[in-house]
C-alpha angles and dihedrals in degrees: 000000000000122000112248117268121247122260121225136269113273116246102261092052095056116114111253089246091059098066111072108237137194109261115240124244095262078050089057096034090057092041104063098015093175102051106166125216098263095052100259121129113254128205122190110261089359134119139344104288084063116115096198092039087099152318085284124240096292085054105044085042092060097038085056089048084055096043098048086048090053096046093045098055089053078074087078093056078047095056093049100044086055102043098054091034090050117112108238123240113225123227136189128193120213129179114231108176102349094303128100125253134183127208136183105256086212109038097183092038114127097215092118086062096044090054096060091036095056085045090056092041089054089041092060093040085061094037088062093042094049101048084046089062101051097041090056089046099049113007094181091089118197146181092276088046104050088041088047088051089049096044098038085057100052088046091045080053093044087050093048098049099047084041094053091049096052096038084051130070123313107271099223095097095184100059090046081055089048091050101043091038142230113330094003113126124241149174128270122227104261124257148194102206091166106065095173088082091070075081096062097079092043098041091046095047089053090052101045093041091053092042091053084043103052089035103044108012134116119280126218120237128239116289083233136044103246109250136154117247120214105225110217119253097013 
């Protein structure tokens, strides 16, 4: 047989923390200590409804427009870097039954691959760069940065390579033979054979700029403010 439970307390016998009450308004004030207008909560750097969360989506939009335009146009210092740093692939013409040919001087020379090796060298080297330089000017990051930073690298590539082309040698490799001579050594237009390097500025800009970001960049605060609760009937 089990002894009776205990009843409990009568009402007016309860401690004053057992019975739920309305918080004051200090209570509620320091509760939610952003309230917004709208009556929304607020936090600061948090969320949407924040006025200083950011410049807003016009803005960013049109910070990413100016940062893909200036990355871009360091395509041209890209194209003449590579153009003058380079290695130079030697030609010969020669005549074989009344027609031109033109042969490699070296034909186990590794100048072609020097060519696109020196280009994607110089492309990483401005991806970092790149990616330094915007982080330094807006370190809030941000989905049209991160896409202008990408896009302006592949156009600045895209710039470099056609600039190099048209400041080397005329690619019209016949008429150079025609003009040295027979047997005189030239220089061969220069070429990127390995497109893929037009990736490296823009891969290496996406991997420094997240780096710095995740590294270095701001941090949001907690949703909450931190308090202690007191838990009833503890």
């Amino acid at each position: 047989m089990s002894a009776p439970l205990t009843p409990p307390p009568p009402p007016h016998e309860r401690s004053a923390r057992d019975v739920w009450q309305p918080p004051s308004d200090g209570q509620a004030a320091a509760m939610t200590p952003h309230a917004g207008r709208t009556g929304h909560a607020e936090y600061p750097r948090h969320g949407w409804w924040h006025e200083q969360d950011g410049p807003g989506m016009k803005a960013e939009i049109r910070e990413a427009a100016v940062t893909a335009v200036a990355v871009a146009l360091g395509g041209a210092l890209l194209g003449v870097l590579w153009w003058w740093l380079a290695p130079r692939v030697p030609l010969v013409g020669d005549v074989v039954g009344g027609s031109w040919v033109v042969y490699l001087k070296d034909s186990e020379g590794e100048q072609g691959i020097g060519v696109d090796g020196t280009f994607s060298l110089l492309a990483l080297g401005f991806g970092a760069v790149s990616a330094l330089a915007v982080f330094l000017v807006r370190r809030r990051g941000g989905v049209p940065l991160v896409v202008a930073l990408a896009v302006g690298g592949l156009l600045g590539s895209v710039l470099a390579w056609r600039l190099g082309v048209w400041l080397g040698p005329a690619s019209d490799v016949i008429a150079q033979a025609r003009s040295v001579g027979k047997g005189v050594t030239f220089d061969a237009p220069l070429k990127l054979s390995a497109k893929g390097a037009l990736l490296a500025w823009p891969f290496a800009a996406l991997v420094l700029h997240l780096g710095l970001t995740g590294l270095f960049g701001p941090r949001d605060p907690e949703q909450f403010p931190a308090g202690t609760y007191e838990v009833p009937g503890a």
